[in-house]
N, C-alpha and C positions, 0 to 999 in steps of 0.2 A: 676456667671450667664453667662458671656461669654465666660466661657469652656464648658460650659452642651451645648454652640450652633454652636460652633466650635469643640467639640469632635466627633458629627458625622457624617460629613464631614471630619474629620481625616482619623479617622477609615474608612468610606468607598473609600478615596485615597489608603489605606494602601491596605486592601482586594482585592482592584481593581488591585494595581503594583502585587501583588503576583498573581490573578490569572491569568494577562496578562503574567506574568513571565510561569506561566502553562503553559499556551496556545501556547508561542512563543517556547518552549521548545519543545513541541509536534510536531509542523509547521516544527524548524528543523528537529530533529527524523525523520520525513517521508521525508521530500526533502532529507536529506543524505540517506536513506532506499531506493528511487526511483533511488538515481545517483549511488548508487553500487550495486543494482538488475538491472540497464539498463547494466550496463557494463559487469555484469556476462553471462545476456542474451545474448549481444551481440559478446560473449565468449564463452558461450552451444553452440550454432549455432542450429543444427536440431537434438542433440542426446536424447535420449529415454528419457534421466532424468532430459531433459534441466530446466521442472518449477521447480520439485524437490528441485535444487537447487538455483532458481531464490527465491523460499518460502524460504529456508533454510536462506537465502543470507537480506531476510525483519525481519526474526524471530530473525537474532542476530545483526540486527542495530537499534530496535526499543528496546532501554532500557530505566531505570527509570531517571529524574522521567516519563516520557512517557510510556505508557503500552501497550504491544502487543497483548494482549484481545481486546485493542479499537479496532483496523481493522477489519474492516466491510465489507469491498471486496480490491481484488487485479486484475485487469487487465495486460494480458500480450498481446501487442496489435501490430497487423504491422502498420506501419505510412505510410503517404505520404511526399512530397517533403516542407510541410507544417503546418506536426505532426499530422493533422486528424487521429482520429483510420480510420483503413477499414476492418482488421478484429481483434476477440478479443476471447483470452480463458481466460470466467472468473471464479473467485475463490472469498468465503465467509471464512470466518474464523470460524471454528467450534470447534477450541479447545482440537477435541481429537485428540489423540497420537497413536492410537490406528489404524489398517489397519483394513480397512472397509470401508462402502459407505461415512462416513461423513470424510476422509482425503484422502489424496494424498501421495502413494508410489510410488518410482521408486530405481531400481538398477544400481548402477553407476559402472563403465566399471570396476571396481576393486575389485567387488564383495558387494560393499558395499550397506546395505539398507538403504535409506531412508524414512521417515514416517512424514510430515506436517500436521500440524492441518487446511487443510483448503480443502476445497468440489468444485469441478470442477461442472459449475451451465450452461458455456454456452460454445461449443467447436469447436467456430468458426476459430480459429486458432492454430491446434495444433503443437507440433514439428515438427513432421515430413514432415510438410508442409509448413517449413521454408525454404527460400533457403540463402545461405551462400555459393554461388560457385560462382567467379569470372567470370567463363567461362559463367553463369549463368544457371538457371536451367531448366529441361526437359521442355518438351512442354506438358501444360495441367498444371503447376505448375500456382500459381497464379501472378507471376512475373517472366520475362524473366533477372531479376538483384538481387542484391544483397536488403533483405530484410533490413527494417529502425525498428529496433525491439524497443519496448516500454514499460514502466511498469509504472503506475500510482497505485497509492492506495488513498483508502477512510477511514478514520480515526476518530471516533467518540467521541469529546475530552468531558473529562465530569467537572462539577463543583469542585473545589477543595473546597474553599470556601463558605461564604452564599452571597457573593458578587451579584450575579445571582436575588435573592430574594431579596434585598434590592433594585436592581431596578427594580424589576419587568421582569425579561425576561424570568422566566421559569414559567411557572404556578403553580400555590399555593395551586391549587384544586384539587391538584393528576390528572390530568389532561396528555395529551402527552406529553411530552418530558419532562419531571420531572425528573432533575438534570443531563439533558442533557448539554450541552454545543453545542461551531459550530463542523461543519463539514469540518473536514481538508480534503483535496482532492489535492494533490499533482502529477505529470509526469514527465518522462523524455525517451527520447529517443534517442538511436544508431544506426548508420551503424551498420550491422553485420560484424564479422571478416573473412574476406573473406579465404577460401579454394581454393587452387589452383587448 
């Protein structure tokens, strides 16, 4: 009798360590996925295929068990002296691989193509209107200094277990967010590397 009232309570400690184990897994995956796309960004500086490889740079730090499917938008974003965005080119992740309207190509100075699976949604801040010159840049640029370059991403972690429904936090009714989990939302942000 007092295993059948102590077994589940067990069991749902146990459910819970592993799917916290998910979850924290995932948390890093993007915080390590945002501190070496800030550093790459901060490295592109203004060239053609700077997101290109900003995408490229989140697609091979986000491994199992964490899934690069999750990502739900990627912001590449200027900062302030504060980290505020002030402007931002955003990106959805759409999974194909394929050039066309739903990815993101760019040709990198060595001929080489690249192809991201993720769709340019808002382009408020594009490369070319990065500045990364010491001296700083033209006049009519959005900044007279070196830009504070940013990449945050949005990460949609989902249930591994039934941990979720045991207590109630996802709804049962087929309802919205049915075997969703939280929403990881991770930043980070760099000086650009300046050009002399």
């Amino acid at each position: 009798m007092e295993f059948s009232l102590v077994f589940p309570l067990f069991l749902a400690l146990v459910m819970g360590l592993i799917e916290f184990s998910f979850v924290f897994n995932a948390f890093l995956s993007v915080g390590h996925a945002t501190r070496d796309s800030a550093v790459v960004a901060a490295e592109a500086g203004n060239s053609a295929a700077a997101d290109c490889v900003i995408l490229r740079t989140i697609e091979d730090d986000i491994g199992a068990p964490a899934d690069k499917a999750r990502i739900t938008q990627v912001l590449v974003y200027r900062a302030d002296r504060n980290g505020a965005i002030l402007n931002q080119q955003t990106y959805i992740r759409t999974g194909v691989f394929a050039q066309g309207a739903n990815s993101t190509t760019c040709t990198l100075a060595d001929g080489t193509v690249l192809t991201e699976p993720y769709k340019v949604t808002a382009t408020g801040y594009p490369a070319a209107s990065r500045c990364n010159i010491v001296a700083g840049c033209p006049i009519g640029a959005p900044t007279q200094t070196l830009d504070t370059i940013g990449v945050k991403i949005s990460y949609q972690h989902q249930w591994v277990t039934p941990f979720a429904y045991l207590l109630n936090f996802v709804s049962q009714n087929g309802g919205v967010g049915q075997g969703t989990g939280p929403l990881l939302t991770q930043s980070n942000a760099m000086r650009m590397e300046p050009v002399l």
